[in-house]
N, C-alpha and C positions, 0 to 999 in steps of 0.2 A: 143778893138773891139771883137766884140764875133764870133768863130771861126766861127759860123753855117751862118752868115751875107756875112763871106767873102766867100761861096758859095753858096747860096741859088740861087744869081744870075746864075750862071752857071747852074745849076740844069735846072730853068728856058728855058734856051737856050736848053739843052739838047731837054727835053721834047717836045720845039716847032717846032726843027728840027729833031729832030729822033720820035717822038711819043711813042706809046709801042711797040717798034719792037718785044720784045721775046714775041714768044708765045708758047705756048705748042704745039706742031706738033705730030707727031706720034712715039714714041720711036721703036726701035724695041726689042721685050724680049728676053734674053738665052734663052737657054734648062729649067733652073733651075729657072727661074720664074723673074730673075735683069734683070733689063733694060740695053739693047746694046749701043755700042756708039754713041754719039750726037754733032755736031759741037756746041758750040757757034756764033752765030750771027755776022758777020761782026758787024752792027751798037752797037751792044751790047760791044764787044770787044772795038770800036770808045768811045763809052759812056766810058768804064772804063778806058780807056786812058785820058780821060780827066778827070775825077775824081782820076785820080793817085791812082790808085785798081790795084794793080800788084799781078801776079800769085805768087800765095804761101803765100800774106796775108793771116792772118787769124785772128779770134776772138772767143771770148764764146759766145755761143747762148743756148737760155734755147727753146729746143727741139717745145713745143707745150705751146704754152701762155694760152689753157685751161687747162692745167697740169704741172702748173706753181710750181716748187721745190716739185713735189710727183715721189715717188717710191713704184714698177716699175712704167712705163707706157706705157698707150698700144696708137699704132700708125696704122693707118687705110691706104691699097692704096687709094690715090686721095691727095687733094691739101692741105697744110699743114700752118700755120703762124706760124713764131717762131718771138720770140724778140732777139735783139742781147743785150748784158749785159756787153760788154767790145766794144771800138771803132775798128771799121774797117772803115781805111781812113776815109774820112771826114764824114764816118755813125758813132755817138754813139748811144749810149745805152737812152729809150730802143725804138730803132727804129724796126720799122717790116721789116721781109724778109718773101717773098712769094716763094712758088715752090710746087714741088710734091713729095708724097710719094709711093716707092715701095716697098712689105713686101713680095714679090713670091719666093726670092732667101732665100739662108742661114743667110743673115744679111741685116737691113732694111737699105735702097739706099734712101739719100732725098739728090735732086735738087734743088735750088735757081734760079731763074729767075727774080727776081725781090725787090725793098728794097722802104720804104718809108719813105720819109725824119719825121721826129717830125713836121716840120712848116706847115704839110699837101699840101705842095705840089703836084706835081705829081708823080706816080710810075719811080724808074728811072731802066732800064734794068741791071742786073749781071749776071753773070754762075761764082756760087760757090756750096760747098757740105759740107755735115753733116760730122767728123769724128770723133771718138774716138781709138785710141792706143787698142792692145791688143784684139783687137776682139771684143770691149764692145760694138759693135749698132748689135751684134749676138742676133738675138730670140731665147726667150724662149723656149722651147719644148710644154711647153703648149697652145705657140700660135695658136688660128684659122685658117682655111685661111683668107684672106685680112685683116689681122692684124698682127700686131707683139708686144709683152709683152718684153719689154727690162727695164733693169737694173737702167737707169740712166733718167733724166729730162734733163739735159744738155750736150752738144757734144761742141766741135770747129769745125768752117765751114770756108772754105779756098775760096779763089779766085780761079777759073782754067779759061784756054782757049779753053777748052773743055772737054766732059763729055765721061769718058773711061770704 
């Protein structure tokens, strides 16, 4: 049986009883231009307990799916889609994640809130984040404002229970 069968059902239920509870609310910014902290969603947290999404999964995600294996690339504040390229929980590859992107601070802050099944289902709620080791989602110097020129096309994006 094909793994994506034995939950789609679930999904299903998610969706019918929880709807799209994440939404984007209002962050609040540092001094330095990154976004402050953010709870994750009760129903959100609910949703990933049942999809067995535990803090500290994570996977490769290729940063922005129009800038698909290019170097650099430039990342804009506002809403972003990346594709994941390796499985996270019962999301493979290349499913989409939804969220938003911050470029104010010293290194560009991107938010997940959201992932969409392959079968075209419906949005199912997450709180995860973009990371790469070493400093590498740090801007350029030549970035603009509300953009950032970074290095790499692809990051690892983890599950959290809230955004710090």
């Amino acid at each position: 049986m094909n793994a994506r069968c034995s939950w789609s059902p679930l999904v299903l239920v998610l969706a019918m009883s929880l709807g799209c509870t994440t939404t984007l609310g209002s962050v609040g910014l540092r001094a330095d231009g990154s976004p402050g902290p953010e709870d994750c969603p009760e129903t959100t947290l609910h949703a990933m307990r049942l999809l067995r999404l535990s803090v500290g999964d994570g996977a490769h995600v290729e940063l922005d799916i129009n800038q698909d294996d290019v170097s650099p690339i430039t990342l804009y504040d506002g809403p972003i889609e990346s594709v994941l390229q390796t499985r996270l929980g019962p999301l493979g590859s290349p499913e989409r994640l939804y969220g938003r992107v911050w470029t104010g601070g010293p290194q560009v802050v991107i938010r997940y809130y959201e992932a969409l099944p392959l079968d075209g289902g419906d949005k199912i709620p997450i709180c995860a984040v973009a990371r790469l080791s070493k400093g590498q989602l740090r801007k350029r110097p030549d970035s603009k404002p509300g953009t950032a020129i970074i290095e790499f096309s692809s990051a690892s994006v983890y599950i959290v229970d809230s955004f710090r």
